[in-house]
KEPABA-789911 format. One record per residue: residue in one letter; x, y, z of N, C-alpha, C, O in turn. Coordinates in steps of 0.001 Angstrom, whole numbers, padded with zeros to 6 digits, always signed. Atoms other than C-alpha are relative to their C-alpha. Layout:
BEGIN
AXYZXYZXYZXYZ
...
END
This chain:
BEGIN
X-000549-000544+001218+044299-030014+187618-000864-000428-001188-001187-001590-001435
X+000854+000664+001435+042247-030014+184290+000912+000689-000941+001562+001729-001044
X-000632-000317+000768+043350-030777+181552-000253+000462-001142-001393+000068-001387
X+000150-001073+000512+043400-028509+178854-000400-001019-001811-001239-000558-002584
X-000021+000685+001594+043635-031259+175192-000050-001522+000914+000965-002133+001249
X-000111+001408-000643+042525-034551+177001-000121-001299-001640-000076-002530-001626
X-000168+000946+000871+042448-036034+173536+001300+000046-000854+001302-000194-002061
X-001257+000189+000961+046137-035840+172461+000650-001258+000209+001324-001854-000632
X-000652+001363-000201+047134-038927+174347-000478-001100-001123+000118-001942-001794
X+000128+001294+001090+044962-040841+172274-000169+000582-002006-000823+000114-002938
X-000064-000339+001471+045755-038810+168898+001740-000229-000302+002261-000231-001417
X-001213+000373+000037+049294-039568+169658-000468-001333-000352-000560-001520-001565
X-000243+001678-000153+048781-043462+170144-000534-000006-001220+000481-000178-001894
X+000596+000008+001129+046546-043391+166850+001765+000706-000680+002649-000151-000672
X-001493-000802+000986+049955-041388+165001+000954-001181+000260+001650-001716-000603
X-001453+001100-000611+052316-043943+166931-000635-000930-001404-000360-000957-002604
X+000792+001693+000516+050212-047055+165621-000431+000188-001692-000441-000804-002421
X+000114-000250+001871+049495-045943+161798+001571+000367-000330+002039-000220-001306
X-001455-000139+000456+053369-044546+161705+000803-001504+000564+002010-001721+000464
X-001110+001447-000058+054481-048220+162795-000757-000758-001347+000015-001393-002065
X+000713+000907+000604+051864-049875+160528+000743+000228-001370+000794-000712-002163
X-000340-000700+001510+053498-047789+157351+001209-000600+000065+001748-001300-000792
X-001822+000825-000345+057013-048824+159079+000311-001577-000642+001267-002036-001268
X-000027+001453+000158+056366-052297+158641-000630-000455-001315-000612-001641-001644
X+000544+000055+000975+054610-051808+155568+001290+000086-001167+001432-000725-002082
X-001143-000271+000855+057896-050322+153802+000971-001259+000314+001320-002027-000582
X-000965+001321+000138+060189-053030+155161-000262-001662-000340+000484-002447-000924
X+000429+001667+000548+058146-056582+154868-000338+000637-001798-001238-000026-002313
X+000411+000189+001354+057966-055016+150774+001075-000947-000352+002089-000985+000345
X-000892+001190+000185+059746-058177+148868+000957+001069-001064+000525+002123-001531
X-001228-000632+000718+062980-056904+146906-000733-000162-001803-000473+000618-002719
X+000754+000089+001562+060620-058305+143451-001071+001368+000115-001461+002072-000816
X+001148-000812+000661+058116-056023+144176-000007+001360-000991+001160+001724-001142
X-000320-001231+000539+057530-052604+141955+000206+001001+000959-000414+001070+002020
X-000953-001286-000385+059405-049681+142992-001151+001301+000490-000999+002255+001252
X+000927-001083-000047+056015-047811+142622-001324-000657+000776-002131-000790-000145
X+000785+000839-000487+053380-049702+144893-001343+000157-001006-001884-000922-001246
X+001068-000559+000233+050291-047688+142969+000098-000798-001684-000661-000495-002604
X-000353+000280+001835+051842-049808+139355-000807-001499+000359-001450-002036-000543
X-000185+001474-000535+051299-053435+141659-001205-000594-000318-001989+000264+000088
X+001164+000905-000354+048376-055668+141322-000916+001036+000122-001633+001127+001119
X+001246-000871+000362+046177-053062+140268-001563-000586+000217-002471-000362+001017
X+001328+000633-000757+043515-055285+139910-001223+000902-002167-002155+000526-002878
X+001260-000777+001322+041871-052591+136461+001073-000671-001231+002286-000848-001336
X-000412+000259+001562+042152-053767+132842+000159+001302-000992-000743+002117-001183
X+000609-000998+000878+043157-051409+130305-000689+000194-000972-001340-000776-001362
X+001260+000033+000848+041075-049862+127679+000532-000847-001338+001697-000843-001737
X-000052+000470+000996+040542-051909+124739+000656+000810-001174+000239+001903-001557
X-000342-000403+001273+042629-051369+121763+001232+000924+000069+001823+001422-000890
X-001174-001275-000385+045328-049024+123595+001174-000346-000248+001991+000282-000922
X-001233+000540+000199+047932-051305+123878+000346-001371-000881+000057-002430-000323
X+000130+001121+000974+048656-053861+120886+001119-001676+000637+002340-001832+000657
X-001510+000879-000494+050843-056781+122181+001061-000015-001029+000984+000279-002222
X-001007+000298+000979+053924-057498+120883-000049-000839-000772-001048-001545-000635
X-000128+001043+000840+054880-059746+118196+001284-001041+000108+002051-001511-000733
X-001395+000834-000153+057386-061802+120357+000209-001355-000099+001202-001879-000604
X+000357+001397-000224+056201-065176+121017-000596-000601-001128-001721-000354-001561
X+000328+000878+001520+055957-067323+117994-001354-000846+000463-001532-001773+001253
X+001031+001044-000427+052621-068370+117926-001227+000993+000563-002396+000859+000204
X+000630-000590-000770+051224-065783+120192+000228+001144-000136+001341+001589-000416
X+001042+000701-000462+048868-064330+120784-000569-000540-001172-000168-000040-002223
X+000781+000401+000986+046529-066335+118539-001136+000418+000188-001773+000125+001199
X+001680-000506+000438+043181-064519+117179-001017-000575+000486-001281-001677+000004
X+000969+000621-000429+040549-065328+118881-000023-000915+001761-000876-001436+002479
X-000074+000868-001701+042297-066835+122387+000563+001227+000892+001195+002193+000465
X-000220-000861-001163+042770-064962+125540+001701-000702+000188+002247-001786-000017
X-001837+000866-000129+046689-065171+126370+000676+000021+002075+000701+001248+002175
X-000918-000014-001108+048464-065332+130104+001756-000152-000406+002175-001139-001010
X-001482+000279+000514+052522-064724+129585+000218+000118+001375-000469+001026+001844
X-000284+000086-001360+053913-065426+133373+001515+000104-000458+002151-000662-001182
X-001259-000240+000307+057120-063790+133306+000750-000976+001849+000206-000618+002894
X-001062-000162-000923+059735-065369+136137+001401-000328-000421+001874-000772-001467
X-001743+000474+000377+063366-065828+136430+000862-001448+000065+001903-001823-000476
X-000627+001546+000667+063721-069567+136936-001003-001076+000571-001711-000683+001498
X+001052+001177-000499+061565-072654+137736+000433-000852+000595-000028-001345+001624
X-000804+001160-000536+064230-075099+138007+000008-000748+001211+000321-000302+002315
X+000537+000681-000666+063274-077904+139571-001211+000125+000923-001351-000715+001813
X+001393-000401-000728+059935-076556+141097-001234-000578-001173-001240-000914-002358
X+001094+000834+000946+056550-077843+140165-000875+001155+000626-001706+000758+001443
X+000889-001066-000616+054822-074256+141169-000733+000193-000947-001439+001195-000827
X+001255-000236+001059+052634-074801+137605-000627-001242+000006-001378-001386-000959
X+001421+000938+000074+050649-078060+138407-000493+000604+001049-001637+000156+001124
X+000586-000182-000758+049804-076160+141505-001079+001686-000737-002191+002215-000729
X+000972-001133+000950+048850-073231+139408-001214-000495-000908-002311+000060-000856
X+001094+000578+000702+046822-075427+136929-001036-000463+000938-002219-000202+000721
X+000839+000438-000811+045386-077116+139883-001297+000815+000255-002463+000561-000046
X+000464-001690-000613+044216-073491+141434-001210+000474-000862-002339+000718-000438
X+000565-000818+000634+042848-072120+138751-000488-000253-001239-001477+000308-001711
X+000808+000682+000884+042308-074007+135997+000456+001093-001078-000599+001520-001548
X-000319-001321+000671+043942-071070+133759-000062-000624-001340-000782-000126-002205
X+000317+000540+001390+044397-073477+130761-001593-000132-001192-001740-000257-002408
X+001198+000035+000948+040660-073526+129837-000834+001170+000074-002033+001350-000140
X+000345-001606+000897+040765-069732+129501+000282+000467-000681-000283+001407-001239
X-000651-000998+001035+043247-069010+127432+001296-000635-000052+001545-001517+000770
X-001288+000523-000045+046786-069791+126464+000772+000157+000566+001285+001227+000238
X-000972-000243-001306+049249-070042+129444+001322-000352-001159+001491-001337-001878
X-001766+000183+000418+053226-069217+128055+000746+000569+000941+000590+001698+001407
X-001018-000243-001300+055865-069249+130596+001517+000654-000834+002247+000164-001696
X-001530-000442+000631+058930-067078+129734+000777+000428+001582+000408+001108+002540
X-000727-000030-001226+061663-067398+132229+001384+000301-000388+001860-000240-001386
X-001294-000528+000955+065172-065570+131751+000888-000967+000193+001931-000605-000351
X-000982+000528+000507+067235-068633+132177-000249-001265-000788+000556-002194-000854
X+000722+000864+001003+065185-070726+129843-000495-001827+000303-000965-002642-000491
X+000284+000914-000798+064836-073641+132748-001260-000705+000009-002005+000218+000338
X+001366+000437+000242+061504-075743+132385-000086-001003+001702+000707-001830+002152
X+000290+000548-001037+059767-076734+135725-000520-001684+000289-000941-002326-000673
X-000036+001956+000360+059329-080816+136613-001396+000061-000432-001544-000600-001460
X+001035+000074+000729+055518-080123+135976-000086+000884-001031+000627+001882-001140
X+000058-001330+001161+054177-078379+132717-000771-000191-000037-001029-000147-001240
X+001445+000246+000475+050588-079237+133030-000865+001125+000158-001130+001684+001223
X+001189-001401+000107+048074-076394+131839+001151+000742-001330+000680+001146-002394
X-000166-000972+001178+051041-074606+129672+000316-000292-001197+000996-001309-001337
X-000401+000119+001223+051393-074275+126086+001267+000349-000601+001596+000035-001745
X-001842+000027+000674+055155-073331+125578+000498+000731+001232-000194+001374+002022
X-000985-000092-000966+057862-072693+127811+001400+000715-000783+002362+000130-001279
X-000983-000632+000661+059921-069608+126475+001474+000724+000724+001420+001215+001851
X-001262-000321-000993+063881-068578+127418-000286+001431-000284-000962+001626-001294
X+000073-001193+000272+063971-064704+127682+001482+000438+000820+001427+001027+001900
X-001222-000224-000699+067814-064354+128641+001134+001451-000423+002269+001731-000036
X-000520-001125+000716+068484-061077+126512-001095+000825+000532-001065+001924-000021
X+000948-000866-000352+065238-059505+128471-000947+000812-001312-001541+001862-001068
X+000797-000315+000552+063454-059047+125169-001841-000142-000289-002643+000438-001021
X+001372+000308-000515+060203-060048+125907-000865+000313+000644-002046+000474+000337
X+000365-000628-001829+059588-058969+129534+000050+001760-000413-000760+002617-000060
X+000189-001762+000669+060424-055311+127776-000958+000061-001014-001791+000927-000749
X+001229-000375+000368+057996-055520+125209-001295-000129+000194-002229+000545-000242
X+001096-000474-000554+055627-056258+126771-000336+001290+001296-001402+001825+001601
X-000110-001425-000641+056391-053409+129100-000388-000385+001555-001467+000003+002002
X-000114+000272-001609+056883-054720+132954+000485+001062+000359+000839+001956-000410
X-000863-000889-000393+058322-052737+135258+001065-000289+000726+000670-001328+001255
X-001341+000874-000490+061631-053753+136817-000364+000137+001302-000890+001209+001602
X+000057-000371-001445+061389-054232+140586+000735+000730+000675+001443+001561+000105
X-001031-000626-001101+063159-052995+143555+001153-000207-000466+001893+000723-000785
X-001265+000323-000210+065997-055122+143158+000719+000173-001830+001859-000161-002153
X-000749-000231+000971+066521-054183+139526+000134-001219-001040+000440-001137-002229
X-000138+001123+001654+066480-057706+137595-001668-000223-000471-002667+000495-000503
X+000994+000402+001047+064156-059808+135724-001095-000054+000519-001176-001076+001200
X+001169+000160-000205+060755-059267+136475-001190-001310+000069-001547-002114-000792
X+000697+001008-000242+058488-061403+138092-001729+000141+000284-002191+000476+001375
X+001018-000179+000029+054902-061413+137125-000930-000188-001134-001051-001390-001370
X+000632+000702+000417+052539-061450+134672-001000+000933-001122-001653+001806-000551
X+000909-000510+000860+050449-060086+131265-001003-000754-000511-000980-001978-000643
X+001538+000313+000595+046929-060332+129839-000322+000478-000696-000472+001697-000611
X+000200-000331+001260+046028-060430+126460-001397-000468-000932-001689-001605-001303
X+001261+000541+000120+042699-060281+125195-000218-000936-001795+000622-001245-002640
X-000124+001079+001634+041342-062451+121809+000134+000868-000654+000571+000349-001682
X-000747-001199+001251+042133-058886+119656+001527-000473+000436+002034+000027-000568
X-001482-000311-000235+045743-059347+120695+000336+001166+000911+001510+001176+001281
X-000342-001212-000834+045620-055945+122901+000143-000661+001476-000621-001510+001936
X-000381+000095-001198+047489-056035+126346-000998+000532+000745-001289+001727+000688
X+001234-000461-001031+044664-055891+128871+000441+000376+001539-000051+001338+002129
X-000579-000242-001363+046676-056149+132358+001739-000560+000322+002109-001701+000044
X-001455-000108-000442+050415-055965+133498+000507+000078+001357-000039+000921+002069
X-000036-000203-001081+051815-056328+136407+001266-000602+000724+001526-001658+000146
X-000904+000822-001070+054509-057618+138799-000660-000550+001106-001329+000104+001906
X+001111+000577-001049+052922-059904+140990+001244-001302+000792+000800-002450+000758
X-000928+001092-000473+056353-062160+142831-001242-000917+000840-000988-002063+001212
X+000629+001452-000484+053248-063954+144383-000563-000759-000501-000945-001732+000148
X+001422+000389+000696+050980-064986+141863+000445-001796+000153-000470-002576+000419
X+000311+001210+000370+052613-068559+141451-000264-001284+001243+000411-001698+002185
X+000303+000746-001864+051391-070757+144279+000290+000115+000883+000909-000689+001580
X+000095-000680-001543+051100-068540+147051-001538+000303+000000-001574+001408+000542
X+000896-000710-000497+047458-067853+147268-000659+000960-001657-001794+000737-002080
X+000401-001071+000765+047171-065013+144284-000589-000569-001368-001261+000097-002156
X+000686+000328+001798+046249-067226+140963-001327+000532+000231-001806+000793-000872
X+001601+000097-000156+042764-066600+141986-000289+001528-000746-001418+001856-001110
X+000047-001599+000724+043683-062564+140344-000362-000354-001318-001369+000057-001895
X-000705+000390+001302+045034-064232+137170-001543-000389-000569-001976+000301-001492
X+001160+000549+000165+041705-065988+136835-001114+000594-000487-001867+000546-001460
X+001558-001352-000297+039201-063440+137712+000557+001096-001384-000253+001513-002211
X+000191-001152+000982+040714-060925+135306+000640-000492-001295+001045+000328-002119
X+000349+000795+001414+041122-063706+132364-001513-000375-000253-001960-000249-001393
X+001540-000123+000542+037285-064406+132571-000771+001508-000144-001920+001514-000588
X+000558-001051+000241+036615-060556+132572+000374+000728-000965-000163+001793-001268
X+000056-000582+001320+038395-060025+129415-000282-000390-001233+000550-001052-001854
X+000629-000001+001411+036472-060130+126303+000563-000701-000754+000170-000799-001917
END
């Protein structure tokens, strides 16, 4: 007997094995992440001058310094920013401010310059996050160049000592 499509068996197993890979792709997403995968950890800066930051953070940004604002929802009792300072050394790029919505300060604070409550979500909205899956306070992270313009945005639930500062880094020494 010959057979007539001897390559469907293995155009099936290829379909099987990319339709499980997508499977497992949609369910290991974390409940923080964005809603829109293509918004996530982009990775591109935007264009200069597009987006002005806000004027929320007393203090910040200041003229002339590069800014990091690490949005999460609580720290309490975690020391996941000496491992960040450790990492990355983010303090001698620019000004690290932690805004967290229940205004909790972590047992370390070494590398940041203020530690802000954001429990009315005014902050995390102007600078313009995007809410995750699960609908609350956004967990992640903006970049603000020495004009004051918002350079990168993002939800990133891994950035703080899992592995990812090394983003935060790379695209604070590539903005101007």
């Amino acid at each position: 007997m010959v057979r007539k499509h001897p390559f469907i068996t293995i155009w099936l197993s290829i379909a099987l094995l990319f339709g499980g890979l997508l499977a497992w792709a949609e369910v290991s997403r974390s409940r923080l992440d964005d809603p829109d995968p293509a918004f996530q950890r982009t990775g591109f800066l935007l264009p200069e001058d597009q987006v002005r930051a806000p004027n929320v953070l007393r203090g910040y940004p200041r003229t002339g310094h590069r800014l990091a604002v690490l949005f999460v929802r609580s720290v309490d009792r975690q020391m996941l920013f000496h491992e960040l300072a450790l990492q990355s050394d983010l303090s001698a790029l620019g000004d690290i401010v932690l805004v967290t919505q229940d205004g909790l300060r972590p047992n370390i604070v070494q590398g940041l310059d203020a530690i802000v409550a954001d429990p009315e979500e005014a902050i995390v909205n102007a600078f313009g996050l995007h809410r995750p899956i699960d609908g609350g306070y956004p967990v992640g992270y903006a970049l603000v160049d020495r004009d004051g313009h918002i350079r990168h945005r993002t939800l990133d639930p891994h950035c703080f000592g899992m592995g990812h500062n090394y983003e935060i880094k790379a695209l604070l020494q590539a903005i101007p």
